[in-house]
Backbone bond lengths (Angstrom), bond angles and torsions (degrees), N, CA, C in turn:
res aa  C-N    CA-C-N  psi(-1)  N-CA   C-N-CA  omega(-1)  CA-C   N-CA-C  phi
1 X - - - 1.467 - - 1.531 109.23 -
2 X 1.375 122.94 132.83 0.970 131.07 -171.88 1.805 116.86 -122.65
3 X 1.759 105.81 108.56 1.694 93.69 -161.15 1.591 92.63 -91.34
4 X 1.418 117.35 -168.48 1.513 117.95 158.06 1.584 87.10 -138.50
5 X 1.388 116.36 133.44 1.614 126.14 161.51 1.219 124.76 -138.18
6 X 1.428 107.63 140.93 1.466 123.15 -175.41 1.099 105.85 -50.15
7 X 0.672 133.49 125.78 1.666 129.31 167.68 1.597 123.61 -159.43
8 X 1.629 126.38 152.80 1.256 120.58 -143.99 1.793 100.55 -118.83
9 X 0.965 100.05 107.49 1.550 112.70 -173.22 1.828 132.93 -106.12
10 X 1.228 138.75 121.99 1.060 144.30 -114.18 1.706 102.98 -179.99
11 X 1.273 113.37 144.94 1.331 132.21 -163.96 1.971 89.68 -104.30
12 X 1.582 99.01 157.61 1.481 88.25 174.83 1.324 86.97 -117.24
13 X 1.375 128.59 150.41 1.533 143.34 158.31 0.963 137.97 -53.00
14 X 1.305 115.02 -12.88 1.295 149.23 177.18 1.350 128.96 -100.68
15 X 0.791 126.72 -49.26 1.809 147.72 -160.71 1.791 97.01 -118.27
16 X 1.261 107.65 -42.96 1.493 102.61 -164.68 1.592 148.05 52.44
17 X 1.944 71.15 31.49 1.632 107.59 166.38 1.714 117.12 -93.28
18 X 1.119 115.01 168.46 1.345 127.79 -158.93 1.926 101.34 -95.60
19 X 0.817 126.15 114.24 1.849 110.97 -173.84 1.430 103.66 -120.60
20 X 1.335 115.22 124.33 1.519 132.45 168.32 1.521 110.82 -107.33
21 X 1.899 98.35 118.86 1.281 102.19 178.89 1.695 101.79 -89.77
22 X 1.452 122.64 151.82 1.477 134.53 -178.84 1.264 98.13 -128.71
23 X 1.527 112.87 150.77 1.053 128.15 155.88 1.627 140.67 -61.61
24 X 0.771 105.98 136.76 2.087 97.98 -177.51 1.528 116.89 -39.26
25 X 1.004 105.15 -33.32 1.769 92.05 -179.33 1.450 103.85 -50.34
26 X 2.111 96.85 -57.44 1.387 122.27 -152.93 1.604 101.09 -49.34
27 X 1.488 112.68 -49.90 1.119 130.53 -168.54 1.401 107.83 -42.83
28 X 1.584 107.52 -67.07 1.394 134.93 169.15 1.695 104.29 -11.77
29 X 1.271 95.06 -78.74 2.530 122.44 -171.13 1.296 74.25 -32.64
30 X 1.638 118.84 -84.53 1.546 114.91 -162.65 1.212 138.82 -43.70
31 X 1.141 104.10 -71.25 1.861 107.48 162.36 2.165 114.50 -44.24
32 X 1.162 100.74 -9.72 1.911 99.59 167.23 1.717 90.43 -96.59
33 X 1.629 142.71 -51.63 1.188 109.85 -171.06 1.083 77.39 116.23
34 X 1.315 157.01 13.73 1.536 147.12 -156.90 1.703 101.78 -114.17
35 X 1.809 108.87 -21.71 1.299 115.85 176.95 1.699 122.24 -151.37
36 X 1.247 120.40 140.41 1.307 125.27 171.85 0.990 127.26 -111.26
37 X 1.527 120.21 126.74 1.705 135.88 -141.36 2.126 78.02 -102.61
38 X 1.270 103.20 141.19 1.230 110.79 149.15 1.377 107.61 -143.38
39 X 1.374 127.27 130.47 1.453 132.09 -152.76 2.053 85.64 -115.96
40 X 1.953 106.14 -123.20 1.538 109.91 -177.46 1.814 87.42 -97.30
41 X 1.571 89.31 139.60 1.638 91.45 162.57 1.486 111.49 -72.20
42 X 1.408 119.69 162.70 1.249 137.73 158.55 1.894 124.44 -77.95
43 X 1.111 93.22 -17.81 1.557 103.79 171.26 1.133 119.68 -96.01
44 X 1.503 103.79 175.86 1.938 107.87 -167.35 1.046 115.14 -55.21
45 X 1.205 108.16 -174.27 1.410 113.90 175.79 1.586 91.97 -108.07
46 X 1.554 105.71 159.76 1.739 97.43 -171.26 2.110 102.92 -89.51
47 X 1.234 92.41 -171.07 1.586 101.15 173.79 1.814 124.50 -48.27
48 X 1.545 99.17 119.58 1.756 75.67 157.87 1.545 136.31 -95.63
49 X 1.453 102.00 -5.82 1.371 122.35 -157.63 1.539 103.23 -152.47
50 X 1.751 101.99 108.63 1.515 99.09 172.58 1.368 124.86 -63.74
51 X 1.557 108.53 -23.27 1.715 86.55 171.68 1.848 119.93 -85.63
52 X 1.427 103.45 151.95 1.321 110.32 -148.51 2.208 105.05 -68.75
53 X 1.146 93.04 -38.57 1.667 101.32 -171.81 2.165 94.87 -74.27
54 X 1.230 130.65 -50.26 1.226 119.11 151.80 1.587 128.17 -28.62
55 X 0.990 141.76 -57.64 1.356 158.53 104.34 1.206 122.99 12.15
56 X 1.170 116.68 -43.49 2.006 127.71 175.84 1.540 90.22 -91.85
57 X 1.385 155.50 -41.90 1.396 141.75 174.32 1.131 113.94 -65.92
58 X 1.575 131.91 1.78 1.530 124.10 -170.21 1.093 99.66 -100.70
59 X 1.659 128.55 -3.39 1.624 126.34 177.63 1.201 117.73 -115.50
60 X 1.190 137.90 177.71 1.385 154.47 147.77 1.307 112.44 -171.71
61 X 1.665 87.88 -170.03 1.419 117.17 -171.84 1.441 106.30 -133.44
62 X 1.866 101.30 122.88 1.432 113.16 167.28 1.141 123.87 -20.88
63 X 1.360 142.75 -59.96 1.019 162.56 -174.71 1.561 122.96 -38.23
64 X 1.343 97.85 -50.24 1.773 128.05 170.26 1.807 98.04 -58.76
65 X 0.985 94.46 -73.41 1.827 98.49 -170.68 1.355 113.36 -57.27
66 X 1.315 117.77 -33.67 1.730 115.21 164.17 1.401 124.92 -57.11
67 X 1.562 109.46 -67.50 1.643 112.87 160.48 1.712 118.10 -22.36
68 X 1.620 94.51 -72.85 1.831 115.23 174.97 1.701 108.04 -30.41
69 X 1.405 111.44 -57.28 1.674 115.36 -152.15 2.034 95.63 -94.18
70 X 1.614 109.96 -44.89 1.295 92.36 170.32 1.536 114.32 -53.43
71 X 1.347 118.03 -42.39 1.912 98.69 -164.30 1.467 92.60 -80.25
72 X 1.336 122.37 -25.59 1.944 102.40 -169.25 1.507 99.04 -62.94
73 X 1.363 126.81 -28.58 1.366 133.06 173.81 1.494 116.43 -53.79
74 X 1.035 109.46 -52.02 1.343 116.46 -161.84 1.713 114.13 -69.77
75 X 1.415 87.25 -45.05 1.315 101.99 172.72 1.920 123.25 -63.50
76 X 1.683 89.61 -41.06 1.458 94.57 160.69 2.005 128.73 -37.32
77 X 1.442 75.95 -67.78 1.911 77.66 159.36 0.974 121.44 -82.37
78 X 1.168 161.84 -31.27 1.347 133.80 153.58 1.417 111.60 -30.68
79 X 1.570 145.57 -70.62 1.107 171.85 -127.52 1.621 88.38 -88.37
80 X 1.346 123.81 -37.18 1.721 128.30 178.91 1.687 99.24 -83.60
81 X 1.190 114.82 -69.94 1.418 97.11 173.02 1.424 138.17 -68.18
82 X 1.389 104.98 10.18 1.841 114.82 170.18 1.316 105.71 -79.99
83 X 1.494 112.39 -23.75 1.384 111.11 -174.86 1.257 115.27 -117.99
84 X 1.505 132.61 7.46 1.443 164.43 -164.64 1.334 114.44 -141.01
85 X 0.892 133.80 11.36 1.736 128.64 162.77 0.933 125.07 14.81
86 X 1.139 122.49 -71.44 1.685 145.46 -153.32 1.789 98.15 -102.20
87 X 1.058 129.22 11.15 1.707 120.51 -176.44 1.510 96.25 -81.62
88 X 1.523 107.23 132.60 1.227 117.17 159.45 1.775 123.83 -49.78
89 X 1.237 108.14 123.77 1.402 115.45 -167.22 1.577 87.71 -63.41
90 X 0.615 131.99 -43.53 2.195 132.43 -146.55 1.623 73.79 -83.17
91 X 1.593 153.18 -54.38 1.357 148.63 -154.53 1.449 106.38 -65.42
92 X 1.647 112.17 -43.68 1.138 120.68 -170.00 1.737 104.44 -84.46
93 X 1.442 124.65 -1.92 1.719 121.66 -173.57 1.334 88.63 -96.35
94 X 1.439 128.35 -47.41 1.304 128.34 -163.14 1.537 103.63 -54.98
95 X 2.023 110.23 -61.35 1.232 105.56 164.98 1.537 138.93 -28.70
96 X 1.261 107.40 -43.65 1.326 118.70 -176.66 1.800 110.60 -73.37
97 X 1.606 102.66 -40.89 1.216 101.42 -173.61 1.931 105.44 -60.94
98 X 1.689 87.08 -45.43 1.912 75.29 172.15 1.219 139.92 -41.27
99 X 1.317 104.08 -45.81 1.826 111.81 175.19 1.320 122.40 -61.93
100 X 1.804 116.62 -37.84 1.204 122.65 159.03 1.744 108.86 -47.27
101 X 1.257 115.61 -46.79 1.468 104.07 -177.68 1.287 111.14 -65.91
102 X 1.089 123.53 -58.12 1.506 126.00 -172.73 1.662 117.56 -60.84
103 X 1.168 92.06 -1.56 1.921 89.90 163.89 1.477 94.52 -97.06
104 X 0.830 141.67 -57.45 1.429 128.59 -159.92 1.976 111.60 -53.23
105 X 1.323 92.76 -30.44 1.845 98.37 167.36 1.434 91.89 -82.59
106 X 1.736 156.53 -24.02 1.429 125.71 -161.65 1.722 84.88 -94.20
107 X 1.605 116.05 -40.13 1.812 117.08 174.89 1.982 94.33 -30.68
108 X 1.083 125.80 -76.62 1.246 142.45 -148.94 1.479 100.49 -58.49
109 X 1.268 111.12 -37.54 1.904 100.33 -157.88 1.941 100.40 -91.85
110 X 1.634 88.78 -35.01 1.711 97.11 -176.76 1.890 90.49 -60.17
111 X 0.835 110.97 -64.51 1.767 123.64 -159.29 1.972 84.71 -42.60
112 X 1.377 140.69 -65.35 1.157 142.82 -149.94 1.439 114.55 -79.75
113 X 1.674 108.98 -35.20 1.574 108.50 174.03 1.158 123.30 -125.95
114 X 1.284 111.51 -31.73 1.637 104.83 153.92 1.129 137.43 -72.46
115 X 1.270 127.99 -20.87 1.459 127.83 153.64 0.992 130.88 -91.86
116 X 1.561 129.95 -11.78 1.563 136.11 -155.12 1.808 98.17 -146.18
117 X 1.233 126.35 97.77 1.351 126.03 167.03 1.778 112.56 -19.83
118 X 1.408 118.67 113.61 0.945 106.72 173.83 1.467 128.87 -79.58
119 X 1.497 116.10 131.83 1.129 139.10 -159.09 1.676 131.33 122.18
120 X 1.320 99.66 -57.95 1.653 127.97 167.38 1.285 120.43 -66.30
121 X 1.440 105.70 -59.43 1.453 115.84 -169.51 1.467 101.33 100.24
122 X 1.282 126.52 -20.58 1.590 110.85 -178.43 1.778 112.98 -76.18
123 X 1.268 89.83 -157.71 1.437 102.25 -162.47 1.538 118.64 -134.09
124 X 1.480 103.72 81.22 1.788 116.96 -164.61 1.398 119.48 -75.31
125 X 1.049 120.90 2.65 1.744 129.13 -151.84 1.731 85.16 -151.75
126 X 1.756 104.14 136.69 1.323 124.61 165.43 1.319 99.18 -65.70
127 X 1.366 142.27 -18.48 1.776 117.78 -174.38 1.600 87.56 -90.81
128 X 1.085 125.45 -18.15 1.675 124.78 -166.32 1.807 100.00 -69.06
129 X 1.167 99.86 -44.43 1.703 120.15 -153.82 2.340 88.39 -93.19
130 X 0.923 100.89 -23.88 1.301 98.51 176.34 1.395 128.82 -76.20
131 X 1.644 98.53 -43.20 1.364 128.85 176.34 1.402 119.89 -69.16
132 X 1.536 105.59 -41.89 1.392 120.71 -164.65 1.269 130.53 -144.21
133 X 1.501 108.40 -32.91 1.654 125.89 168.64 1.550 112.91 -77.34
134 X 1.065 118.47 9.03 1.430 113.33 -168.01 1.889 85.36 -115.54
135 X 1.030 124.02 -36.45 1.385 124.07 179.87 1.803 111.99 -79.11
136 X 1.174 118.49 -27.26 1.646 118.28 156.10 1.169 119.88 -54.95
137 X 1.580 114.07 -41.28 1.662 118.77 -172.24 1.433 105.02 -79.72
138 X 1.343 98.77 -12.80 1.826 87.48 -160.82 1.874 93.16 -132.89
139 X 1.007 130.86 66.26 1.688 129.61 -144.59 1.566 86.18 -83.86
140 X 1.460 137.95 -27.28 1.241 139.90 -151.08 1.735 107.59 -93.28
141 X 1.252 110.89 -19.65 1.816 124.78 -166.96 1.606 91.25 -79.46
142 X 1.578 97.42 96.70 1.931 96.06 179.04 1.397 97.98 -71.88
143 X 1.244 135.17 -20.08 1.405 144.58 -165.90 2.145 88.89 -41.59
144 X 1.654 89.96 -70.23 1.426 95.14 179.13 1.653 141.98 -77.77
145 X 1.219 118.03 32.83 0.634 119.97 -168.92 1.231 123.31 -98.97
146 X 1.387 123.09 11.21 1.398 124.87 177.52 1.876 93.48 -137.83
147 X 1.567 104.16 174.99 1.379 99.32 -172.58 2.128 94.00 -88.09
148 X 0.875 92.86 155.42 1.647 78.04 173.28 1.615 130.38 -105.76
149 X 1.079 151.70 160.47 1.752 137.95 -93.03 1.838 68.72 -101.18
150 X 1.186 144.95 -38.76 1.754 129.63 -134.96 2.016 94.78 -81.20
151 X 1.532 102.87 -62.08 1.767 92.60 158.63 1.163 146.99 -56.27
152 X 1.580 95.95 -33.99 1.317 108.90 174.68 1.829 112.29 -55.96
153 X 1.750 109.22 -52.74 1.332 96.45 -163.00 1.621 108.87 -83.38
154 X 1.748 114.02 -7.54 1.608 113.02 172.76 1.598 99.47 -62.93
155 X 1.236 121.03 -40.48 1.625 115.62 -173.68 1.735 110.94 -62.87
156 X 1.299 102.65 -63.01 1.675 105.93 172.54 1.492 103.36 -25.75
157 X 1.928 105.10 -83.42 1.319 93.82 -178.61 1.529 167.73 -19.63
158 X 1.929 86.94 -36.88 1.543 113.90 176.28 1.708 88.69 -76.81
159 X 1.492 120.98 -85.56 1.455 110.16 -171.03 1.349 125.28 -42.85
160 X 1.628 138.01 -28.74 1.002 113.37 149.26 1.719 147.31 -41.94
161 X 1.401 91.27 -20.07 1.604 106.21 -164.76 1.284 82.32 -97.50
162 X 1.221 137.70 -57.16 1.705 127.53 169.05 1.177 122.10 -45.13
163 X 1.131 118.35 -29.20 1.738 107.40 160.99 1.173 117.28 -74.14
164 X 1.202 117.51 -32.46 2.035 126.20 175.31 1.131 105.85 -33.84
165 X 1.542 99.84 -76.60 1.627 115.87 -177.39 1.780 116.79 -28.64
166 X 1.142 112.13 -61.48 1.292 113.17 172.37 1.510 147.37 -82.08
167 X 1.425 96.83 -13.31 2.048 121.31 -177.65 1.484 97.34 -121.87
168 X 1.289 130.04 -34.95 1.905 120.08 176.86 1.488 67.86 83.47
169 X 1.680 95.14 -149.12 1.453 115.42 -153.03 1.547 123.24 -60.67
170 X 1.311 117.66 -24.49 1.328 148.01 -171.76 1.935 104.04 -72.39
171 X 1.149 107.53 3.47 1.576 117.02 167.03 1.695 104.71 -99.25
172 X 0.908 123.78 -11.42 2.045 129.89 169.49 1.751 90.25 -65.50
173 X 1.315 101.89 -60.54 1.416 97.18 -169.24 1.828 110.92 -82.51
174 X 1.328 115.43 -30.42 1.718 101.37 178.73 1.639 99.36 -76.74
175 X 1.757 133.40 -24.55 1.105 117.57 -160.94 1.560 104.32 -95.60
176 X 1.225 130.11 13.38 1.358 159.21 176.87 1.284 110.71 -64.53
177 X 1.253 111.39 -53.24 1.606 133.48 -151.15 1.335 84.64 -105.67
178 X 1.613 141.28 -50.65 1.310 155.62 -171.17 1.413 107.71 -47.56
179 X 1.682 120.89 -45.41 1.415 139.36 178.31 1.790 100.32 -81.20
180 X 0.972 125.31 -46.73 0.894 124.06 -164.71 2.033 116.77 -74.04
181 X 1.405 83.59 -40.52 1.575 96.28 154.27 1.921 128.36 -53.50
182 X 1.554 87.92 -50.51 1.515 81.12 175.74 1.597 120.69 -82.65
183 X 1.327 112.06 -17.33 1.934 112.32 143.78 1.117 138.76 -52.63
184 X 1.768 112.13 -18.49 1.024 113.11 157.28 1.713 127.60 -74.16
185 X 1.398 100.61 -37.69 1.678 115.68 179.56 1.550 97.39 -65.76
186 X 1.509 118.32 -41.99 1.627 112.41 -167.33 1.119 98.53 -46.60
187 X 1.657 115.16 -79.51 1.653 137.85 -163.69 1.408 110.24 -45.07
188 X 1.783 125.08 -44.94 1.242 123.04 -177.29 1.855 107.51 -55.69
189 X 1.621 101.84 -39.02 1.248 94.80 -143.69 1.902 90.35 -80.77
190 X 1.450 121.23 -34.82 1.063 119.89 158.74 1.655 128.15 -32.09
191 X 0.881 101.41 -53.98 1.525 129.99 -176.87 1.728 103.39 -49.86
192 X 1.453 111.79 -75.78 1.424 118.55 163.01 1.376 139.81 -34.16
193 X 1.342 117.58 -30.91 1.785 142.75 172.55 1.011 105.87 -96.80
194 X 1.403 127.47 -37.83 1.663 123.35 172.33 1.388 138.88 -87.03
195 X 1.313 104.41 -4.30 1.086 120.27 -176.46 1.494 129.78 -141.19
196 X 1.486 135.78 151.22 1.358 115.08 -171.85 1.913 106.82 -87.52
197 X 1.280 102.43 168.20 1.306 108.01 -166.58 1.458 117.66 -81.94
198 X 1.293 134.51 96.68 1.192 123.55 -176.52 1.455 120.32 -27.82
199 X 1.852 109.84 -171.22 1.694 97.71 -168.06 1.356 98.11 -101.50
200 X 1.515 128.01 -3.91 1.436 127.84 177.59 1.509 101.49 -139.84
201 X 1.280 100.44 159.05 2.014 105.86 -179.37 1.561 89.69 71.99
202 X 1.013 142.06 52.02 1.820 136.03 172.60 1.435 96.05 -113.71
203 X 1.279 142.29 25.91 1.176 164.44 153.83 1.591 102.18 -32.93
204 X 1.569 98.19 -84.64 1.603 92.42 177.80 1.505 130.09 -69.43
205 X 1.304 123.61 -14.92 1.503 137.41 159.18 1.567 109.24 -31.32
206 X 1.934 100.77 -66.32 1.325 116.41 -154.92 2.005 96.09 -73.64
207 X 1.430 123.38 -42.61 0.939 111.03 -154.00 1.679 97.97 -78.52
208 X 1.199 120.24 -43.91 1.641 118.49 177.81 1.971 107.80 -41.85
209 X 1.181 96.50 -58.61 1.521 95.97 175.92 1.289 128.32 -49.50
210 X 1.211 107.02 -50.50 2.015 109.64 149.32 1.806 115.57 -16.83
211 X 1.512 95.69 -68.02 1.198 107.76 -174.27 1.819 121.43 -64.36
212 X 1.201 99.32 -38.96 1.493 102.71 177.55 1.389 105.31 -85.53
213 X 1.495 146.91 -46.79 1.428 125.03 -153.55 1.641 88.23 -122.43
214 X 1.030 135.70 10.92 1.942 130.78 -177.93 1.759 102.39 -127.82
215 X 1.069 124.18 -82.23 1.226 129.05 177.27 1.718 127.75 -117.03
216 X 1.047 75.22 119.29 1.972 93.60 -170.76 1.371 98.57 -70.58
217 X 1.433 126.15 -42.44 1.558 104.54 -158.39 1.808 97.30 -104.06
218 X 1.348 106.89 13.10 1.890 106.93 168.89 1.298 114.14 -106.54
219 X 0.874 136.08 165.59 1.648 151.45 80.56 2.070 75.41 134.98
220 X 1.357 110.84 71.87 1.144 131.03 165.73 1.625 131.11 -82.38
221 X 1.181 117.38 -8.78 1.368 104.36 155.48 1.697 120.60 -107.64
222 X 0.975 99.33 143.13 1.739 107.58 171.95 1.002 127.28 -88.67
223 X 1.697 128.65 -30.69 1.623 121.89 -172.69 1.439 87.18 -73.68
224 X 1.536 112.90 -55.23 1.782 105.66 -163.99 1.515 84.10 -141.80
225 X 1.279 106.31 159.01 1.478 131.48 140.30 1.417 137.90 -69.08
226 X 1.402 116.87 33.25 1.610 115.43 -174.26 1.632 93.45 -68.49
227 X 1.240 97.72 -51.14 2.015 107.77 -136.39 1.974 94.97 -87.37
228 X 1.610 111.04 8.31 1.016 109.11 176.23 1.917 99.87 -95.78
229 X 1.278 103.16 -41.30 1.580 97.27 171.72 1.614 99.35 -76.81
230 X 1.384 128.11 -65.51 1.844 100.71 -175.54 1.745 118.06 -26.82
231 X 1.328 112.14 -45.78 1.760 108.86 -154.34 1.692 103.07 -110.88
232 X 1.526 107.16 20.21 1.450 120.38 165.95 1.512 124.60 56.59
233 X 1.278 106.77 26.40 1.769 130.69 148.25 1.139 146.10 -71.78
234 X 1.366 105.93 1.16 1.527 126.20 171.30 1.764 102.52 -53.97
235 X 1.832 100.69 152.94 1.559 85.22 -167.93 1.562 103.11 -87.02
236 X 1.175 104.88 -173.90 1.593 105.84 -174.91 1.435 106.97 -115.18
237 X 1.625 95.61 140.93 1.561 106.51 -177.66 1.733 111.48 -49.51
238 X 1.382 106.22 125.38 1.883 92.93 154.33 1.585 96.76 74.03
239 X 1.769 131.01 37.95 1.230 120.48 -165.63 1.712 91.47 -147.77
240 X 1.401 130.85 97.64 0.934 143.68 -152.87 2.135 96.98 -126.30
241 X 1.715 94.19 111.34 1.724 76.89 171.72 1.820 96.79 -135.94
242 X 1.204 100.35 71.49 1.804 91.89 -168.05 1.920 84.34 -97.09
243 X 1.208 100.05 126.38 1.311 95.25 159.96 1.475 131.07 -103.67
244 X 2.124 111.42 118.72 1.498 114.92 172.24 1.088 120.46 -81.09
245 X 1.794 128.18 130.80 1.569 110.45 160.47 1.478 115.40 -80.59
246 X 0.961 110.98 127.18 1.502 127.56 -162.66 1.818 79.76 -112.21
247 X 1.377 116.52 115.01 1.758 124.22 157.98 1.348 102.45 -115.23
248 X 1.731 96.31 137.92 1.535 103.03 162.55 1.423 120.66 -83.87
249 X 1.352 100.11 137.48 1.631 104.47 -173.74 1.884 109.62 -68.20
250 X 1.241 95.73 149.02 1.402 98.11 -171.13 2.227 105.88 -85.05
């Protein structure tokens, strides 16, 4: 038997366990033994790929991709002003600051339709459930929590070359800010699952959790929430869709 219940869910600050409050009835089934709540496991997530070295690229560590994207950055500008001399430093921050912005709109649109069926929020397609549905089911596997460096840098690559096309050299410096942006979403979003929420600034704690254990098809960006109030995804008051399988014991 499979129930679905409202229910109001929340990280503790302390423990940095997951806590679901139930109602008295609900409470009631359980405490008789009549039902067993299984909410997110605490364990891994299982295999995606039987071969073993396939399998070692589906993980990492934050750490790797920061190092990686700060120096490809750095070097990026250098590599613009080796061949740009004379560019106004304040022309080239603004640039940069742009690209930082404009990831937080590509964070937002990838996060809503490329990973999350639009409408639902679920995950209809094995690249959906690979990419992204496999990290909902399993929210606790820090293993996965970042993309890891072999997709990660085929993706960079393509959008870098898409910025080429249209800015020439002046994509070193907008795709700068572009990497650096999505280091910000990595680390935040790392940051939030791995760690408990301080007692102030728990801002991004509370709103990610929305998204993972309350509403699947809200509160879709992680660095910030602008483009969730522009494109009317903000979550909704009093709107709870976490689904428990509740089985009756035999």
């Amino acid at each position: 038997m499979v129930k679905l219940f409202a229910v109001k869910v929340s990280k503790s600050r302390k423990t940095n366990r997951t806590n679901v409050e139930l109602n008295r009835t609900e409470l009631k089934q359980i405490a008789m033994g009549l039902y067993q709540v299984r909410i997110y496991p605490n364990s891994k997530s299982p295999r995606i790929f039987n071969n073993r070295f396939l399998e070692l690229l589906t993980k990492t560590h934050p750490l790797i991709i920061t190092i990686l994207y700060l120096g490809l950055g750095v070097f990026m500008l250098w590599w613009y002003l080796h061949i740009h001399s004379k560019t106004s430093p304040i022309r080239m921050l603004i640039i940069v600051f742009s690209g930082f912005f404009s990831w937080t709109l590509a964070e937002y649109l990838m996060h809503r339709f490329l990973y999350h069926k639009a409408g639902d929020g679920s995950y209809n397609t094995r690249f959906k459930y690979t990419f992204h549905g496999i990290h909902h089911e399993y929210p606790n596997d820090h293993d996965r929590l970042v993309l890891p460096p072999v997709p990660s840098l085929l993706i960079a690559a393509i959008l870098l070359g898409f910025f080429y096309l249209f800015m020439g050299t002046w994509a070193l410096v907008f795709g700068t800010g572009f990497l650096w942006g999505y280091l910000s979403y990595m680390n935040v979003h790392y940051i939030v699952h791995r760690y408990s929420p301080p007692k102030r600034f728990s801002f991004w704690w509370n709103y990610h959790m929305i998204h993972h254990f309350q509403q699947h098809d809200r509160a879709f960006g992680v660095t910030t929430p602008l483009w969730d109030y522009v494109f009317g995804t903000r979550p909704e008051a009093q709107r709870k869709t976490v689904e428990l399988e509740i089985v009756k014991k035999n």
